[in-house]
Each structure stands twice: as C-alpha cells, then as structure tokens.
N, C-alpha and C positions, 0 to 999 in steps of 0.2 A: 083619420086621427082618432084616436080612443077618447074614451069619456073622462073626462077627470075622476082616479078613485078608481079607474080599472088598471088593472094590474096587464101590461101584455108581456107573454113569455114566447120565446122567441126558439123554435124545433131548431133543431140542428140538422144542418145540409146531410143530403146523403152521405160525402167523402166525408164529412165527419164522422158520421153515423158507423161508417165503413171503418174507419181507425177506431172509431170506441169499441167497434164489435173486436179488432183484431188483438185491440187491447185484454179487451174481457176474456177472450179468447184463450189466452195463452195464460193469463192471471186465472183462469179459473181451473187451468191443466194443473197449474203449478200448485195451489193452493185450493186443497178440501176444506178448510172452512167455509172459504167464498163459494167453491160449486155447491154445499149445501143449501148458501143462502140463498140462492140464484134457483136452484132448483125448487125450494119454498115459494120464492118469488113469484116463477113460473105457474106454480100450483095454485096460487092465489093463497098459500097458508104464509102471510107474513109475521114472521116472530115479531113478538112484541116490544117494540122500541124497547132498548137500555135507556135506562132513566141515565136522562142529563146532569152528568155533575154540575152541583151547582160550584160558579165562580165566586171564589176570594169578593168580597165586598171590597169594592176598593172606596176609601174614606173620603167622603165629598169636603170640596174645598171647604176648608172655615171661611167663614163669612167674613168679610175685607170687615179691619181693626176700625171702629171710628174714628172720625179722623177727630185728631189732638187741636184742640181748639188752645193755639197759641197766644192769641193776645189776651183772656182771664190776669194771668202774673203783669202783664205789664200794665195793663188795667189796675190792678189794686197799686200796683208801685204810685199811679197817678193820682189814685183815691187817697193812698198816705200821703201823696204829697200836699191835697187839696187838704185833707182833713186836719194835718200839723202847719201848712203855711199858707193856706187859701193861695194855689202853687195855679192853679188854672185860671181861677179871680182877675191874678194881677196878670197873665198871661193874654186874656181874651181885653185887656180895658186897653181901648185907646188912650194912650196916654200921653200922645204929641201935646194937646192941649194943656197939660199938665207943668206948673211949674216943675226947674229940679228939682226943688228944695222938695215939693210934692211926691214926685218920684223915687228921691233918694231916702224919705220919709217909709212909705209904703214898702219900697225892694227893703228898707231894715227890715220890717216886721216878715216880709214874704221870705225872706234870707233865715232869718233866725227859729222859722218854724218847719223850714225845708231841711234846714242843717241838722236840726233834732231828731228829724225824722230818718233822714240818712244815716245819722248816728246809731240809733236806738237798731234802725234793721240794718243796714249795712255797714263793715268793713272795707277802707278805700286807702290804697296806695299808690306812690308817685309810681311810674314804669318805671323812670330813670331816679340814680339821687342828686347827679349836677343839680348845679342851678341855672335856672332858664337865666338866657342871654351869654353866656360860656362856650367856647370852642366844642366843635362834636364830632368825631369821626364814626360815620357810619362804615362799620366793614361786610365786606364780602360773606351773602349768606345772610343777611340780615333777616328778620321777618316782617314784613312789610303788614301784618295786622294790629303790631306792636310799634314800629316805627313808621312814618308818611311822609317822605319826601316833597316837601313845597319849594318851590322857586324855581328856578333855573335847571333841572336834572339834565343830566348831558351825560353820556359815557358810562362807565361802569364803577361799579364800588374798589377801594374804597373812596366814598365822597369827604370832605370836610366839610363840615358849616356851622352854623350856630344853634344850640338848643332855643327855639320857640316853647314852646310845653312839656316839660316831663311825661304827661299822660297820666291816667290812672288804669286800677287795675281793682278789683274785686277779691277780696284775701276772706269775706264769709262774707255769707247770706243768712238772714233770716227773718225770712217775712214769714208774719203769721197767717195760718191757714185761709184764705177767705173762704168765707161763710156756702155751702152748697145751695145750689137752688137759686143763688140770688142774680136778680140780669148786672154780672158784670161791667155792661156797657155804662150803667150808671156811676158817673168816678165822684159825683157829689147830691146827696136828696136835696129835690127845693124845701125850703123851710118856710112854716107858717107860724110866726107868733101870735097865743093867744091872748 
C-alpha cells in the first residue's frame, strides 16, 4: 500500500502500449507537425511548453445575503404599543384576582393609549363592510387568507352563513424608523426614579 502523499502512477500494459504505438504510428505519418515533435522528443531536445492560456476567472459565489432578522418591526410595533398603552404591563398582570370594575378601569386606560398608537402609525380597515351577525355567502374561489371558515364546513362553496368578524386589513404603514444599534428585544427600559 503507498505512503500517504505518494502519488502512484500506473504503466500501461503492453496491449495498451501496442495500440498507443499504432495510434502514434499512423498520426505521426499523417501529420508533420506531430513527427517533428516526436522526433525532438526522441532527441531529448523538448520544445519549450506553450505557455498556458490562462482561464476566464470565473466569479466566486457572493457570500450568502445575511439573513433578514424579521422580528426588529414587530418588536418595535410592541414597544409602541408598551410606550402609548403600557400594552405588555396589562398583558403580563394577573388579573383574576382583580375586581371588574378594576379590570374594566385599567383595559380603559390600556385601550385608549393602544388606540393612539394604532392611529398615529397605522391605517385599518373592515375586510368586509356587512355587519357582523347578517347573512354571508361565501362563493366559489374565495380566498381563504382573507376569509376563515368556522363551524360546521361540509361540501364545497358556495357556503352561506353568518358574518362573525368583518376582519381588518392594513390600507398604510408608518412606523417610524427604530433607532440602529439598539437590542430590539428590549420592547420596554426598566425605569428608576430619582
């Protein structure tokens, strides 16, 4: 077995040897350039390599795009929500233990500073303009990222039933830039009163 790092090359059988010669043989009758080179060869006078064309540089792959860190936007949506309604405050508080009158007290204030903030960056409309509770025919082809089927679905469109939700819809965005550099994950600073 060879050494690792040695190179083994491998003669070629006589019957090989025998075709290659008859090959050359006849290529070299046919062809005075080849018997010139052949006969140098033999001489031991070997013309000096034809410089290698060098090859087309073929353009190395661009380097894979970083990847698009998608939750930053939904992250600030959160921060606007904390920073106009205290929207995570009343989210994270147990509030079983809480009268209603406590609860319906607090969802005002968490309502009224959520709404502002929806206002102020976003634009929101019904999908549908029915009003919920009102007859609905769903038809054939519908798009089911816009419309969702609850209840009972059995068969094919079209279905009838009754509007639950209008839906909404997104008609502009604008949220303001958030700040570069800053750790996103943060949707509210602790604060310290002096």
């Amino acid at each position: 077995m060879p050494k690792a790092g040695v190179e083994v090359v491998l003669q070629p059988s006589f019957f090989a040897r025998l075709v290659i010669a008859l090959v050359a043989f006849f290529r070299i009758i046919l062809d005075a350039a080849l018997a010139q080179q052949v006969k140098q060869a033999m001489a031991g006078e070997l013309p000096a390599p034809k410089p290698v064309e060098k090859l087309p540089e073929v353009p190395a792959k661009p380097a894979p795009a970083p990847a698009v860190d998608h939750t930053g936007p939904a992250l600030h949506v959160l921060t606007l929500l904390q920073r106009e309604g205290r929207f995570l405050d009343f989210l994270q508080e147990d509030v079983t233990t809480f009268s209603d009158q406590d609860v319906g007290a607090a969802a005002r204030v968490v309502h009224e500073g959520c709404r502002k903030a929806l206002q102020q960056y976003l634009k929101v409309e019904p999908l549908l303009t029915q009003e919920e509770g009102t007859p609905y025919t769903v038809e054939a082809g519908f798009d089911p990222v816009r419309i969702r089927l609850t209840g009972k679905v059995v068969g094919n469109p079209p279905f009838k039933g009754q509007l639950k939700h209008r839906g909404w819809r997104a008609t502009q965005v604008q949220l303001p830039t958030p700040p570069k550099d800053v750790d996103h994950t943060v949707l509210a600073p602790a604060e310290v009163e002096l």
